[in-house]
N, C-alpha and C positions, 0 to 999 in steps of 0.2 A: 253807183247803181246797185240797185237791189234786188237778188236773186230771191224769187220765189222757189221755194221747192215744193215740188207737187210728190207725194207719196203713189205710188199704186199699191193696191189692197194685193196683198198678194195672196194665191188661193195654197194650202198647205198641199205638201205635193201626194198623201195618204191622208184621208179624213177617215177616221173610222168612230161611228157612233155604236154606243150599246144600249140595246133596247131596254132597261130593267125592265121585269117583268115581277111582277107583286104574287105572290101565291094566295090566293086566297084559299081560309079554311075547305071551303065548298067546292075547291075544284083538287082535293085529294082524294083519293080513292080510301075504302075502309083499312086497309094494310095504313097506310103514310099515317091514316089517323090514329091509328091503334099507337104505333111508335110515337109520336106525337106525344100521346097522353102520358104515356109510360116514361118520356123523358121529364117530360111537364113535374111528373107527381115524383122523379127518382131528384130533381133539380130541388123541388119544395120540399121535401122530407128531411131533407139531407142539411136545407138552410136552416128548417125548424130546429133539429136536435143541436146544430153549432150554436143559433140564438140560445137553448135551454142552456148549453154549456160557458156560453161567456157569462149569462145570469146567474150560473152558479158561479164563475170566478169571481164575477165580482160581488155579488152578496159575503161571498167566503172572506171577503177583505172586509165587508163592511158591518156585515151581520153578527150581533154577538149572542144572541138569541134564536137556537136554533129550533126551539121548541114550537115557535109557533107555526099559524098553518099554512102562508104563501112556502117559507124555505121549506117545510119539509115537503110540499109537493114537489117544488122543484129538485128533493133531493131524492124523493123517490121516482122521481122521471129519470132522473140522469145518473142513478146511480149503477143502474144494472149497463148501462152503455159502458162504461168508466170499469167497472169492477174487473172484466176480463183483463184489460191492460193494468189497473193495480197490479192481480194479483202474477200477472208475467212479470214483472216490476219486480215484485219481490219474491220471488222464484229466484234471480238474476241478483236478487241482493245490489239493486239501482236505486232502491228506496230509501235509502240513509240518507239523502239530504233534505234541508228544507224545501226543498222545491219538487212542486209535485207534477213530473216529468212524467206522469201516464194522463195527464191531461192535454198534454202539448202532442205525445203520442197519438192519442184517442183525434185528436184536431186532425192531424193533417193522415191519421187512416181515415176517417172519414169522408176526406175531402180527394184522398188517392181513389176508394170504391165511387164513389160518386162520379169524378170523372171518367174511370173506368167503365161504367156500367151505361153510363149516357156514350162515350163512344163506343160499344156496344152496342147499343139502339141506334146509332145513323147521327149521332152525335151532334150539336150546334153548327 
């Protein structure tokens, strides 16, 4: 003989739903937006100059012709970023080797103020 088994649905004994709620731009007030922007533009500024800074790493491997005119733009953008940390570098007498250790520097201070300054603003 052949037992059916019948299931009952059973109900959970705490159902707890959450509403998301979507924010939309237009229902911030002018403060929320001010922050907003400020984080917006301290988030893209901060990608800009590390994008100029891996195009200088990597041109520097690849580039043997510094004279023309895309690298030296790129080297007068990024140079004045970089040069503080050279010149603490070699202040510190850390500059001896081949490897250019105020660029890896410059990387991850930039990316410490950057976090710092959007948690500052009300942060992600």
């Amino acid at each position: 003989m052949l037992k059916s088994k019948v299931r009952l649905r059973q109900k959970p004994l705490l159902s707890i739903k959450r509403k998301q709620s979507k924010i939309r731009y237009s229902d911030l007030n002018n403060k929320e937006r001010m922050m907003n922007s400020i984080q917006f533009t301290i988030y893209y500024f901060t990608n800009i100059i590390i994008a100029l800074l891996v195009v200088r790493a990597v041109m520097s491997w690849v580039v043997k012709d510094w004279s023309q005119q895309f690298p030296q733009l790129i080297l007068k953008m990024t140079e004045p970023i970089l040069a503080p940390m050279k010149m603490l570098f070699a202040r510190f007498g850390l500059n001896r080797s081949g490897i250019d250790f105020s660029f890896i520097a410059t990387f991850f201070a930039i990316q410490m103020i950057s976090s710092f300054l959007i948690g500052l603003f009300g942060g992600y």
